[in-house]
C-alpha positions as CSV (number, residue, x, y, z in Angstrom):
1,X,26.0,32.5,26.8
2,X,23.1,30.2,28.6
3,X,19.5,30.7,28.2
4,X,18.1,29.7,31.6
5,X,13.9,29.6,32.7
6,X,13.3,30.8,36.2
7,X,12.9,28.2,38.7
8,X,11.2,25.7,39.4
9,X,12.7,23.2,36.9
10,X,10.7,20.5,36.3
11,X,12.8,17.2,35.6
12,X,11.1,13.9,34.0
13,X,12.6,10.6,33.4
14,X,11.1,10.2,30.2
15,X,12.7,10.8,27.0
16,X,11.7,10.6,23.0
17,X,12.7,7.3,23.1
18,X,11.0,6.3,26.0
19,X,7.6,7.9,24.4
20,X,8.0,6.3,20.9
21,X,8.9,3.0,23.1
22,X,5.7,3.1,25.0
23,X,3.1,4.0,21.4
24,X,5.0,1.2,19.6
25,X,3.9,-1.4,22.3
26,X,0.3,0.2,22.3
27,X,0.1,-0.6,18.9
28,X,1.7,-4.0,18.7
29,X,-2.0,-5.4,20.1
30,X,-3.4,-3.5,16.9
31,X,-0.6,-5.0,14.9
32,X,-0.8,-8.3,15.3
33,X,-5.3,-8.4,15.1
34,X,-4.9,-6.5,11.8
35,X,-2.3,-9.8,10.9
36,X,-5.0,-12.1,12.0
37,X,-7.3,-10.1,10.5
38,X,-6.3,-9.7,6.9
39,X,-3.2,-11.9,6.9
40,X,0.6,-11.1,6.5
41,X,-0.1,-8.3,3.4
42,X,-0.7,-6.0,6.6
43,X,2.5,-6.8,8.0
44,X,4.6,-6.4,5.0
45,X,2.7,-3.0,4.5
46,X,4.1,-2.0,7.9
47,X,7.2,-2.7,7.3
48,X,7.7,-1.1,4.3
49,X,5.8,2.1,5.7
50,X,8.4,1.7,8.8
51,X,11.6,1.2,7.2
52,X,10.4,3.9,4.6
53,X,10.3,6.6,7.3
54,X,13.4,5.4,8.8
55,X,16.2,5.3,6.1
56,X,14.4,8.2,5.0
57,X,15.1,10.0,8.0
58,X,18.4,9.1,8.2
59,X,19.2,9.9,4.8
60,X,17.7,13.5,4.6
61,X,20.1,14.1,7.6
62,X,22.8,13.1,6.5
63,X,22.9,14.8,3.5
64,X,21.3,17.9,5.8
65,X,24.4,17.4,8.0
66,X,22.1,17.5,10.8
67,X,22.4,14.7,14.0
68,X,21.1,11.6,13.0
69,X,17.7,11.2,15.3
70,X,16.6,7.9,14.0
71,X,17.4,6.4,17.6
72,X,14.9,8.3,19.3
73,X,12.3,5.6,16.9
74,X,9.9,8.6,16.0
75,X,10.2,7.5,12.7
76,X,8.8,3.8,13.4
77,X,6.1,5.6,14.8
78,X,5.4,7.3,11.9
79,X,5.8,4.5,9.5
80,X,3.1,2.1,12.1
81,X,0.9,5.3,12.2
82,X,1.0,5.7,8.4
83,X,0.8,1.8,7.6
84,X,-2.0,1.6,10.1
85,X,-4.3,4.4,8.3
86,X,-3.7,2.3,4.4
87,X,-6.0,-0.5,3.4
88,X,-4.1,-3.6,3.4
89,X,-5.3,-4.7,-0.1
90,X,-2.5,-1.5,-0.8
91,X,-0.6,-3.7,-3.5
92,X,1.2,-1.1,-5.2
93,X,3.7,-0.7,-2.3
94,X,5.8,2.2,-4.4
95,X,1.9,4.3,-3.5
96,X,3.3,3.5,0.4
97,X,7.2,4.0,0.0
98,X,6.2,7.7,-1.7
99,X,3.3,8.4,1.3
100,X,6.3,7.4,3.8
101,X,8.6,9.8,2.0
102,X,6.1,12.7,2.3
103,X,5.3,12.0,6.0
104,X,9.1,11.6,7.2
105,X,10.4,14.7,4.9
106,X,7.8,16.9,3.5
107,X,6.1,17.5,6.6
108,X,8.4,16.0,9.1
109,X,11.9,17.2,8.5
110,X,11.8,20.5,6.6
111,X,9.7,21.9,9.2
112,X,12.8,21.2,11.2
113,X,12.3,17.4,12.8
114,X,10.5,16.2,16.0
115,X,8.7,18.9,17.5
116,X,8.5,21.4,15.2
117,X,6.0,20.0,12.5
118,X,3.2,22.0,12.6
119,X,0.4,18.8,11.5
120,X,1.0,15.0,12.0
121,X,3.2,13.8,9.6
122,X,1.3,10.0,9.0
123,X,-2.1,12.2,8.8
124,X,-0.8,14.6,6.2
125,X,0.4,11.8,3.8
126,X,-2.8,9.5,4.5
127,X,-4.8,12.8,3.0
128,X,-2.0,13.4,0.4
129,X,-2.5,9.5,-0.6
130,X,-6.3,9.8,-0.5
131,X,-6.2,12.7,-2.9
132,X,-3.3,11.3,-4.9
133,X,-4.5,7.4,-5.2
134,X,-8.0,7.3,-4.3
135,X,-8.5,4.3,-6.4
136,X,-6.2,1.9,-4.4
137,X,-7.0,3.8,-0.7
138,X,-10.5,2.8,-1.4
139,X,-9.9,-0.4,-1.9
140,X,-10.5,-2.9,1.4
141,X,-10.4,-6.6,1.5
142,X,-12.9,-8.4,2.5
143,X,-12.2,-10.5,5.5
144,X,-11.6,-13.8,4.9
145,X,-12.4,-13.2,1.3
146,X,-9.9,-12.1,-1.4
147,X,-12.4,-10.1,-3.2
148,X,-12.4,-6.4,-2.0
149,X,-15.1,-4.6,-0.6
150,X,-16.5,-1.0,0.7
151,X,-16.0,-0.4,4.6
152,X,-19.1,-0.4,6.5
153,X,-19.1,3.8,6.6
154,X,-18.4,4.0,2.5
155,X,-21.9,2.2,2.1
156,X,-21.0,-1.7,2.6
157,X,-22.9,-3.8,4.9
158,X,-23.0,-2.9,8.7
159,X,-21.5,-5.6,11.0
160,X,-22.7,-6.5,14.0
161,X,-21.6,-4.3,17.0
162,X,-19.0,-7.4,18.4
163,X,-17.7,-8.0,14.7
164,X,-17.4,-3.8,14.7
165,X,-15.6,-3.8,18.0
166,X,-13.4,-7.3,17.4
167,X,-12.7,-5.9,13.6
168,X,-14.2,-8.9,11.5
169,X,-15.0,-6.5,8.5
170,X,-13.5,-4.3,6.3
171,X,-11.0,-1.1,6.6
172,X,-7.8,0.1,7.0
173,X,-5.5,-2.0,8.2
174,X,-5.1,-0.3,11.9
175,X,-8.5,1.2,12.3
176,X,-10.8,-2.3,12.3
177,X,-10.4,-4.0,16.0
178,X,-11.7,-1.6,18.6
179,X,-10.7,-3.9,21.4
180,X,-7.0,-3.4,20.7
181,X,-7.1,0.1,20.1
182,X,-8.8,0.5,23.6
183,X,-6.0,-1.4,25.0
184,X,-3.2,0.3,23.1
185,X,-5.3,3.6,24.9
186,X,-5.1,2.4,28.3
187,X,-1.5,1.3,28.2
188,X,-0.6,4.7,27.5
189,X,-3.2,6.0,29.8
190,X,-1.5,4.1,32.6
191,X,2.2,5.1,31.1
192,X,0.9,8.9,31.4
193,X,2.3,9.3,27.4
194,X,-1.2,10.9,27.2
195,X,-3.8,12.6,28.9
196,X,-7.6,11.0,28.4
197,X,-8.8,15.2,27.6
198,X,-8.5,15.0,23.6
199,X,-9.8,10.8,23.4
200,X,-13.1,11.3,25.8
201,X,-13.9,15.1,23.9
202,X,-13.0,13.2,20.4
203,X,-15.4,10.3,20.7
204,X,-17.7,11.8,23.4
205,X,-18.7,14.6,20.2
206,X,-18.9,12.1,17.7
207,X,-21.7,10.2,19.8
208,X,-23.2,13.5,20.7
209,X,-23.3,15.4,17.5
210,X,-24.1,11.6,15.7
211,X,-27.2,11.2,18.3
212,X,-28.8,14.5,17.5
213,X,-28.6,14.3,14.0
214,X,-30.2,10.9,13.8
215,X,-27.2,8.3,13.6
216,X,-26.2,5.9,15.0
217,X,-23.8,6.9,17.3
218,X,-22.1,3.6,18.1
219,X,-21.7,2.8,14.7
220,X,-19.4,6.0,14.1
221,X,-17.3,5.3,17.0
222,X,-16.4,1.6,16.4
223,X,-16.1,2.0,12.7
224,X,-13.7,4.1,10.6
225,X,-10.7,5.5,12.0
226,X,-12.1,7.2,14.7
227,X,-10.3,5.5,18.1
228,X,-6.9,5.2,16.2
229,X,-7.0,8.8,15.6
230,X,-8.4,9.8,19.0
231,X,-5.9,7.9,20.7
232,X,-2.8,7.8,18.9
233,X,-2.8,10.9,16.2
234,X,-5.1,13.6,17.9
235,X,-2.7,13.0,21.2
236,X,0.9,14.2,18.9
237,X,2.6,16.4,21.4
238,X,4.0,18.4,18.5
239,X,1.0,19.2,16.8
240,X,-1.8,19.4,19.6
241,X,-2.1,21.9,22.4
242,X,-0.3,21.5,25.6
243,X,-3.2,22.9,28.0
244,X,-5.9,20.9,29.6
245,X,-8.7,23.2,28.2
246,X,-6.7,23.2,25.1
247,X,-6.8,19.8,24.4
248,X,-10.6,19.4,25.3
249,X,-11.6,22.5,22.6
250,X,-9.5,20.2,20.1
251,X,-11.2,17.4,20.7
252,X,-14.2,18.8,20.3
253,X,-13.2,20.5,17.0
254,X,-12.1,16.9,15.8
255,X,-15.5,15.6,16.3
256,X,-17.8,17.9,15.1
257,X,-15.4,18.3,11.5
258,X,-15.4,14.3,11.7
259,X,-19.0,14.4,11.7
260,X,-20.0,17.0,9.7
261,X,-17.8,15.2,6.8
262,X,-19.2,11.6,7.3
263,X,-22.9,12.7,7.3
264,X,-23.0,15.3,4.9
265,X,-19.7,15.7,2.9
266,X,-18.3,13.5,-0.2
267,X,-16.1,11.2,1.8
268,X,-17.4,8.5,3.9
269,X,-14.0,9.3,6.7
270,X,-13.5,12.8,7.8
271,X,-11.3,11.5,10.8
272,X,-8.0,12.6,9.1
273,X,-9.0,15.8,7.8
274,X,-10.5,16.8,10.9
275,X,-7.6,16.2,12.7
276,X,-5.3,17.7,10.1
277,X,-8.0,20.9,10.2
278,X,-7.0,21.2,13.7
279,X,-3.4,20.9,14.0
280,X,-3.4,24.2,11.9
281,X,-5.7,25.7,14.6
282,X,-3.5,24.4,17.0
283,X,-0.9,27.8,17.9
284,X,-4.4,29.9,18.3
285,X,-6.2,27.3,21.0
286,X,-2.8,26.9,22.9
287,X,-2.3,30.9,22.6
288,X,-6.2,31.1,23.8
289,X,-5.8,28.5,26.5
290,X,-2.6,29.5,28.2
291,X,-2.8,30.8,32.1
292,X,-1.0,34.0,32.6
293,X,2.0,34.3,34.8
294,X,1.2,35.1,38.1
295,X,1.1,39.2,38.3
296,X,1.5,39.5,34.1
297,X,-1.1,40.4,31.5
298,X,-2.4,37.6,29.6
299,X,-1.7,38.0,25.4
């Protein structure tokens, strides 16, 4: 009647809520600088992003007559992810409610819930939304300026490095303030939520691959979406590989795709694709990665 693994049985005193717990206080540093940053529009964009994903949730459930898993706070994270990867100049808020909608359902819940989406769900509906309403996701306010203007990797004026890495310019709302996003990092760092193999091969190949072909390699890493997806999107236990070397090869991946698309394709961020790109490479790296049991043949 019970399905039971050969020993040893490895326990943890972490849970899903315990996670979720731990990324939602990594972000609140990022939360509050993008508040300084471009004033209370950011916040109101989170919350609608968050509470979005949340009755969402619950509501598909329900009517799915499936257990209600809104406690585990999953879906805040997915709301804070998604809110954090929008421009906060996002005035049509029904464009957020319906990109909040895809991310919890669409990808999130008919491929079963937690842990069996096969790409992250506030990734998937930033590209869906970039496709979908490129006019308004293009659109950045300027800081400290109500008149909109281009991010520093879509052709607007490069910032110093210490207004790149405090996030005095423009972007999404979550993606500006390096320093934060470094913080959020080394809080989960310390937590163990994550492992530093997909972050260091992520940004170490974007300063790599932007050195030999003639960029400026800084300027890629503090600019764009590059240490918010490093950190907290190409780190998704569901939709990354589990092994060490695994997680290196898709870091790697990330950055060459993420470069390849901001030097030579049509859009100026390639951070979301590239992750996106290689969550659907993900079953193949785990399957290539994966020891063999002691005495067996490796598939």
């Amino acid at each position: 009647m019970f399905l039971v693994s050969p020993a040893p049985h490895v326990r943890a005193k972490d849970s899903t809520t315990s996670i979720m717990l731990d990324v939602i206080i990594a972000l609140i540093p990022t939360l509050i600088a993008s508040v300084i940053i471009f004033g209370f529009d950011a916040l109101a964009l989170t919350a609608i992003c968050v509470i979005t994903c949340v009755i969402g949730e619950f509501v598909f459930q329900k009517i799915c007559k499936r257990d209600v898993t809104v406690g585990d706070l999953s879906a805040v994270v997915t709301g804070m992810l998604l809110a954090f990867n929008l421009p906060a100049s996002l005035d049509i808020w029904w464009q957020a409610i319906i990109g909040s909608l895809v991310a919890i359902i669409v990808v999130k819940q008919l491929f079963g819930g937690i842990g069996k989406n096969f790409a992250n769900p506030a990734i998937t509906a930033r590209v869906m939304m970039l496709i979908s309403f490129s006019g308004a996701m293009s659109k950045f306010p300027a800081v400290n300026d109500a008149i909109s203007s281009a991010t520093p990797l879509s052709g607007g004026e490069m910032p110093s490095y210490l207004r790149l890495f405090l996030g005095n310019h423009g972007g999404s709302l979550g993606e500006t303030c390096a320093l934060t996003l470094l913080i959020g990092g080394v809080y989960l760092l310390v937590r163990r939520v994550i492992t530093w193999h997909t972050p260091v091969a992520f940004v170490g190949t974007v300063f790599l691959f932007a050195l030999i072909l003639g960029e400026n390699p800084v300027q890629h890493i503090l600019t764009g979406g590059l240490l918010l997806g490093a950190i907290f999107m190409a780190t998704d236990y569901s939709t990354t590989p589990p092994t060490k070397w695994g997680k290196v090869i898709f870091g790697v991946g990330c950055g060459l795709i993420t470069v390849l698309i901001r030097v030579f394709g049509s859009y100026p961020e390639g951070v979301s694709f590239a992750i996106l790109f290689m969550n659907i490479l993900t079953p193949h790296i785990t399957s290539l990665t994966r020891r063999k049991v002691f005495g067996g043949v490796k598939k």
